[in-house]
N, C-alpha and C positions, 0 to 999 in steps of 0.2 A: 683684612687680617689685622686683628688685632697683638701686643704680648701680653702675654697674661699678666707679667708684675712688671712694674717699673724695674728697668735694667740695671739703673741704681743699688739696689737691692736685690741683685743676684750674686751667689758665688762667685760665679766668674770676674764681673765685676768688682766684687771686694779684694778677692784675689792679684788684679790688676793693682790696685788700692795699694795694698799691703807692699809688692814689687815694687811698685814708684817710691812708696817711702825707706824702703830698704836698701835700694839702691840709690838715691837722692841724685846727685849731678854724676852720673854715668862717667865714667874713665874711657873715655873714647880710644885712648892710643892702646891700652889695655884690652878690648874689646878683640881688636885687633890681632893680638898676641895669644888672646888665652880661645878664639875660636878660629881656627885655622880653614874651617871652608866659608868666613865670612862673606868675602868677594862673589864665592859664586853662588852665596844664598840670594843676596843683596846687591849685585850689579846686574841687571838684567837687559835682556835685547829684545823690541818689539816694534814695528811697523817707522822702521832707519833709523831707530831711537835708543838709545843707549840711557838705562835709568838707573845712577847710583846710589842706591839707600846706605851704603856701607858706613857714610858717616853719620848717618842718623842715632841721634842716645839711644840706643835697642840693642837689647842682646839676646843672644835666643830664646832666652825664658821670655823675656818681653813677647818676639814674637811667638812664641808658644801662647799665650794669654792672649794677646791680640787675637790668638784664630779661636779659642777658646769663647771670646767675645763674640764672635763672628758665629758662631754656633749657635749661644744662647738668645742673641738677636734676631736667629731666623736670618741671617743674610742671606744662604743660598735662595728661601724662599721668597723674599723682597728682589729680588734681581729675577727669580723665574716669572712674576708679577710684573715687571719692567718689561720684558723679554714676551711677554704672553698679552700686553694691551690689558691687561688686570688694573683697577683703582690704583693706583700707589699714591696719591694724592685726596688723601679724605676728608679733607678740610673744603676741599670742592669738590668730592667724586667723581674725580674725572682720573683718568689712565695719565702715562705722558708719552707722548706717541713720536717727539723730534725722532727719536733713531729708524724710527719707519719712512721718512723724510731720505734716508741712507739707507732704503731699504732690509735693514734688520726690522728684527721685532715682528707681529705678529704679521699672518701673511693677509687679511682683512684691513690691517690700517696700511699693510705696504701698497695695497690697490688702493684703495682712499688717497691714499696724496701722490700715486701716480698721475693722476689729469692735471693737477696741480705742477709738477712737477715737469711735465711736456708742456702746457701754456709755459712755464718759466723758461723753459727754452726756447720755445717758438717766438717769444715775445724779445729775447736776449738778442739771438740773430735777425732779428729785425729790427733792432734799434742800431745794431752795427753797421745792418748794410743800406741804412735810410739819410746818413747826411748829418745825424744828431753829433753835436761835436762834445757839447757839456749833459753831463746829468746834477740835479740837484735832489740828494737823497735826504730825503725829513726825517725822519723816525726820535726816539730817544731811548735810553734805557738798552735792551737787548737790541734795538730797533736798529739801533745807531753803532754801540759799542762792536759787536759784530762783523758787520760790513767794513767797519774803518779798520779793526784790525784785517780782513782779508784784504784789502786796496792798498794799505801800507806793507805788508807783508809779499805781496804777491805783485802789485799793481803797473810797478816798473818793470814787469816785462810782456803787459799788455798792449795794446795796438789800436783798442777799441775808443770809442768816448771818454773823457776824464768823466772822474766822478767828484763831486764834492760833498762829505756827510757833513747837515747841521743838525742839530739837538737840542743844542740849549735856546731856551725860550729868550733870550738877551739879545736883540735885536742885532748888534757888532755881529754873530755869526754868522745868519742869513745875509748880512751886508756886505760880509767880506767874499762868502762863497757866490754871489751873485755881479758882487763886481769883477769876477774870472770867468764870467758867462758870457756869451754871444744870444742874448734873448731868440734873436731866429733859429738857433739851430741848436736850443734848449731844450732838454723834457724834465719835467719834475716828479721824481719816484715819491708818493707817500706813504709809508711802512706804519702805521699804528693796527696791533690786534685789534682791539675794537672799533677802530674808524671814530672815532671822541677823544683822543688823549691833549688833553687842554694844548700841550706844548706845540704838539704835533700838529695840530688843524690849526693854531695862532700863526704858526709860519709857511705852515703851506696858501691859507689866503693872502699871505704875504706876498709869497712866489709868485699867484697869482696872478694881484696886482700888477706885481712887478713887469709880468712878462703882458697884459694889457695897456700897459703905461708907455711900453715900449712897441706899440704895435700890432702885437699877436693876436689875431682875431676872436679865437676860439681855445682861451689860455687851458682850458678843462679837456679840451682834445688832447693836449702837450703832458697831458698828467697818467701815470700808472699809478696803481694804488693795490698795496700788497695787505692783507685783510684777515683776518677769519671772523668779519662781519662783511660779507659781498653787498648787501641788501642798501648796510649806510655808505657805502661808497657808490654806489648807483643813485641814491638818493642827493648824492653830493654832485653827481654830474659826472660821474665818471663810464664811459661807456663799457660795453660787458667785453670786451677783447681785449682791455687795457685794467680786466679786474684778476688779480695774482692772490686767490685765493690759499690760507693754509686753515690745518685744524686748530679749534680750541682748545686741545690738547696739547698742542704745543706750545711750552712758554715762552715768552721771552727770549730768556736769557739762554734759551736753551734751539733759538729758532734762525739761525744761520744758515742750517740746512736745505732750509723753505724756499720759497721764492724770496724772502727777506735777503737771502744770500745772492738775489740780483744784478747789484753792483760788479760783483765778479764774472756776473756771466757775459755782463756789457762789456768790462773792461779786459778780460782777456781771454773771452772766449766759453761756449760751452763746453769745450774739453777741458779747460781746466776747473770750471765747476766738478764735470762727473771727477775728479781725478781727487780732489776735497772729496766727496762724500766717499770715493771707496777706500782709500784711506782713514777714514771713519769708520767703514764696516770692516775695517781689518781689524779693529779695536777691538769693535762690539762685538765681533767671531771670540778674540780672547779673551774677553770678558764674560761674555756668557759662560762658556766651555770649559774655563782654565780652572782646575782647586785655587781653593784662596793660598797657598803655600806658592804657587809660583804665579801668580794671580797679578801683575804688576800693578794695573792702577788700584787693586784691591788691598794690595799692599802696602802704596802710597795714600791713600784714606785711611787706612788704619795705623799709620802710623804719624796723620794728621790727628788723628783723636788721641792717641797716645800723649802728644806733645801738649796738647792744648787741655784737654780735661783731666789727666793723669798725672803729668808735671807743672799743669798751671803756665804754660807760655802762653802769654796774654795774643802773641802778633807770630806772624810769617812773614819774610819779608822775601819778594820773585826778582831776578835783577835777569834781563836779556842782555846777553855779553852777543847781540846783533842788533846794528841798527833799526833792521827791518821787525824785528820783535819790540821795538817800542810800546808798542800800546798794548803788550801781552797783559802786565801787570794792571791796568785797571779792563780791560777786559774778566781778569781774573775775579779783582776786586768785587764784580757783580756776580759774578758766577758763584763764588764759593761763600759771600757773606751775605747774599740776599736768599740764597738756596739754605744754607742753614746757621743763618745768627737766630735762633730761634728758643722762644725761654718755656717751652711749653713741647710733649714728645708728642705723635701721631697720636694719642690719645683723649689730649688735651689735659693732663696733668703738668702742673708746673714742674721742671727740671732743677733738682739740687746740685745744678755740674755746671763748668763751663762749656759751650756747644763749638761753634765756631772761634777759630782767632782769626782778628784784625787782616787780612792779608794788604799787605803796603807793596813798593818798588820802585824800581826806575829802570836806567839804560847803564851799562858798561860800557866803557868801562868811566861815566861819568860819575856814576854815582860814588865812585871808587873816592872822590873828592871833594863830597859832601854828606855823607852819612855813613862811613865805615869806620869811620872814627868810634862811633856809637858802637857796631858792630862787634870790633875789635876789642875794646876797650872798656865802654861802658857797663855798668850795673847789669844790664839785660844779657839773657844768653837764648833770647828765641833763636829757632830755626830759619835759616837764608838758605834761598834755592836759586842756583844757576843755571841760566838755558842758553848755551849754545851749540854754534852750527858747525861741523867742521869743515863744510867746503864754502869758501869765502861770495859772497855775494857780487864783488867790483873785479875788477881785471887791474887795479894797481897792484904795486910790489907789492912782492909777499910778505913783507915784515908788517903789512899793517896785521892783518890777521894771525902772522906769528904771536905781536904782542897783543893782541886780542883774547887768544883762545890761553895763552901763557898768566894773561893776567887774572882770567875764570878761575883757573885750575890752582894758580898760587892766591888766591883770596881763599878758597876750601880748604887748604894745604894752612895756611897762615892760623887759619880758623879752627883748624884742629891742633895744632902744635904751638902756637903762641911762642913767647920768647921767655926765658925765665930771668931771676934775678941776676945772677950770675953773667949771664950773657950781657944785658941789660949794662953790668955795671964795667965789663970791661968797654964798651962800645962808650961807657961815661967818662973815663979819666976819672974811674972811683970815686966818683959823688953817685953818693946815694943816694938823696934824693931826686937828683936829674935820672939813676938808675930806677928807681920805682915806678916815674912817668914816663919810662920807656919798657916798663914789663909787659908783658901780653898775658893773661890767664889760658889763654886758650881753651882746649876742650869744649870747643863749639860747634853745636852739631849744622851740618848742611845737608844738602841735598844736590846733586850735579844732574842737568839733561843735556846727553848731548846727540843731537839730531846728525845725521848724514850730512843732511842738504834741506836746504831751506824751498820745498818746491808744492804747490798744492796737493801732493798725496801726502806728504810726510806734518805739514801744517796739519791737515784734518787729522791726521791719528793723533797727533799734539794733543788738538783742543778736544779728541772726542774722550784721550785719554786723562784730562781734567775732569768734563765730565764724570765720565764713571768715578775718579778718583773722589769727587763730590759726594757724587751718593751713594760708595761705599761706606765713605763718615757719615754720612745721614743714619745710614743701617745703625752702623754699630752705637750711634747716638740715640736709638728710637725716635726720630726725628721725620720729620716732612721735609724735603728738599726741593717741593714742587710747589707750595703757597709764598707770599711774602705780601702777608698782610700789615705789616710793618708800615709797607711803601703808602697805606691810603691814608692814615689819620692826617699826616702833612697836606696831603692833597686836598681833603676836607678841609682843612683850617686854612687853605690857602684861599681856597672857592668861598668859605666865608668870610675874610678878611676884604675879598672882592666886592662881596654885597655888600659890606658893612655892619660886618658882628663885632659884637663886643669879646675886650680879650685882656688879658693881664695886663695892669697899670704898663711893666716893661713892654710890652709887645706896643699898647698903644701910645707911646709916647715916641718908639720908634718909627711907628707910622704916621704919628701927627709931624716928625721931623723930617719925612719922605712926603710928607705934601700928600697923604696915602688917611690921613685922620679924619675924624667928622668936622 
């Protein structure tokens, strides 16, 4: 499916155009006051999740235009093509098939990666009940990001094998995750789609070595290898009951669901894998089914595009006010700006708009004292998103998670209301000046999640609900959210800087000072 005209250049679009400049920095406390079913347009409940848009700069004319967008986009037709195993990806002609992985989507790809999906089990409980004490999982990119969010998130209440993800090609990783290994009672997971990703095969012969240095007879026995090229992992030495096949239709960043998702099923069992994926297909149920009007991750992409190409907010920034959501925020980072930082629409015409923004973060409440200050205060009024859990993770007093979930909810609060001058200057003993460096502009829009419980069904609706929330902005972008051709010219220039090409006077003089020069 093509659109017939660049979306730029639609009514609807100009429309939106015209709204943003009319309304320039939205009156948030106002929004509030003058639409009284705000809360229950814009706070919504799905799969133990609780998703605030209310403080988002949007008013209902916004979202009247937002759906109006969504119309002339063809989105319902783009997500019946998701949903249906159809191209959505025309830059390579391929479908994208991860939700079939979680059993949604068409019922021909959901048999396709059922055998896949029973080897991942079968393979899962036999590495439990075999003696293996460490796993070293290789991957990078989705390969790695993935997994190490489900291990950190989930992992401390598993029972099975530790797992270790490394990814970077920097030697210190693999060294440090192999000095917490018992080599005898070691396996090494390799997660690369194509079975070649330079990073990925440099450290898995690493592993290798390792575990032949140390005695292991038969170090290629000790090795699974998770694929949608079976053929170069047999060719690698890897035998076919330890080959964890997925589709090439599945990306990356998008491939957690797969046997790539592995890790989890070593570390705390097959039942908490299925309990991630149905969780997932609770999503993918309200996302298919739901109007875009009560459509929540439809909602929250569309009022991603709003922010970023309609007001110009260059960044988003995700803060997990839980420990265990640490690595949400560059999990994210992949998801949302590799899927669509894209300067070019599904058609291959260059884009006159901003597409993606920046998505940045950290942890709560650390970050609270190191970049809020910006937040609060500085030049910039991008949109900040909060995710937290409401039932505590530890079994200490309760005041830690009091002031946990207290300090989410008054950074949104702080963020829309700000302090004014007045306030500011009683708090100064009437200097003004010490009163201006303590004023707040406020009227800063956020975003709040706040989850049940932190448990693998309510994770998988989390991440399947980014997802969607992805490529509903892709929709209403005319965009592709399933290529990132982005990722290869790097790759190329790196492969030749290895042979020995020639490169900008800069490039080579930094190489002739790394010992790396002709």
């Amino acid at each position: 499916m093509t659109t017939s005209a660049a979306l730029d250049t639609t009514s609807a679009w100009a429309s939106l155009n015209d709204h943003a400049a009319a309304m320039g920095e939205a009156d948030l406390a106002a929004l509030f006051g003058s639409e009284p079913t705000r809360i229950e347009a814009m706070v919504l409940d799905i799969g133990g999740m609780c998703v605030d848009l209310s403080k988002q700069a949007a008013s209902a004319e916004t979202m009247a235009g937002l759906a109006a967008l969504a119309t002339t986009a063809a989105f319902d037709d783009w997500r019946t093509r998701l949903f249906a195993g159809a191209v959505v990806n025309p830059s390579e002609g391929r479908a994208a098939t991860h939700i079939a992985e979680r059993g949604s989507g068409a019922a021909t790809d959901v048999a396709a990666a059922a055998p896949g999906q029973a080897k991942l089990r079968a393979v899962a409980d036999a590495v439990r009940g075999d003696g293996t004490k460490h796993i070293v999982h290789i991957g990078i990119g989705g390969s790695a990001l993935g997994p190490a969010l489900l291990l950190d998130a989930l992992g401390h209440a598993g029972n099975g094998p530790a797992v270790h993800v490394v990814a970077n090609i920097d030697g210190i990783a693999l060294s440090r995750a192999l000095a917490a290994c018992d080599p005898a009672a070691t396996k090494i997971v390799i997660v690369s789609k194509t079975f070649s990703t330079l990073e990925t095969m440099t450290n898995a012969n690493s592993a290798l070595d390792w575990l032949g240095a140390n005695g292991v007879a038969d170090p290629r026995g000790r090795c699974i290898a998770v694929t949608a090229a079976p053929g170069r992992a047999r060719d690698f030495g890897i035998a076919e009951p330890n080959i964890l096949p997925f589709a090439d239709t599945v990306g990356g960043r998008y491939s957690l669901w797969s046997a790539v998702g592995l890790p989890l099923a070593i570390r705390c069992g097959v039942a908490a894998f299925d309990d991630l994926l149905a969780g997932a297909a609770t999503i993918d149920a309200h996302f298919r089914d739901t109007p875009f009007a009560r459509n929540v991750p439809a909602l929250a992409g569309a009022l991603d595009v709003w922010a970023a190409t309609f007001q110009h907010k260059a960044t988003r920034s995700v803060f997990a006010y839980d420990e265990r959501l640490r690595l949400l925020p560059s999990f994210l980072q992949q998801l949302e700006m590799e899927s669509n930082g894209k300067r070019v629409d599904r058609d291959g015409r260059p884009v006159g708009y901003p597409t993606a923004a920046i998505t940045w973060g950290g942890i709560g409440t650390d970050a609270q004292h190191a970049v809020f200050q910006l937040l609060h205060q500085g030049t910039h009024s991008d949109p900040v998103e909060f995710v937290a859990v409401r039932e505590p993770g530890h079994t200490l007093g309760e005041t830690h998670h009091r002031q946990l979930l207290g300090n989410a909810f008054a950074q949104g609060a702080a963020l829309l209301r700000g302090r004014t001058f007045d306030e500011a200057l009683a708090l100064s003993d009437g200097d003004e000046a010490c009163a201006r460096a303590r004023t707040f502009p406020g009227n800063r829009p956020s975003t709040t999640i706040l989850l049940d419980r932190l448990d693998p069904r309510t994770l998988g609706s989390l991440l399947a609900f980014y997802e969607h929330r992805t490529f509903t902005a892709a929709a209403l972008l005319g965009i592709n959210p399933f290529d990132q051709w982005g990722v290869e010219l790097g790759k190329e220039m790196a492969s030749a800087l290895d042979a020995g090409g020639s490169f900008d006077p800069s490039t080579e003089g930094l190489m002739k000072r790394a010992g790396l020069g002709k």
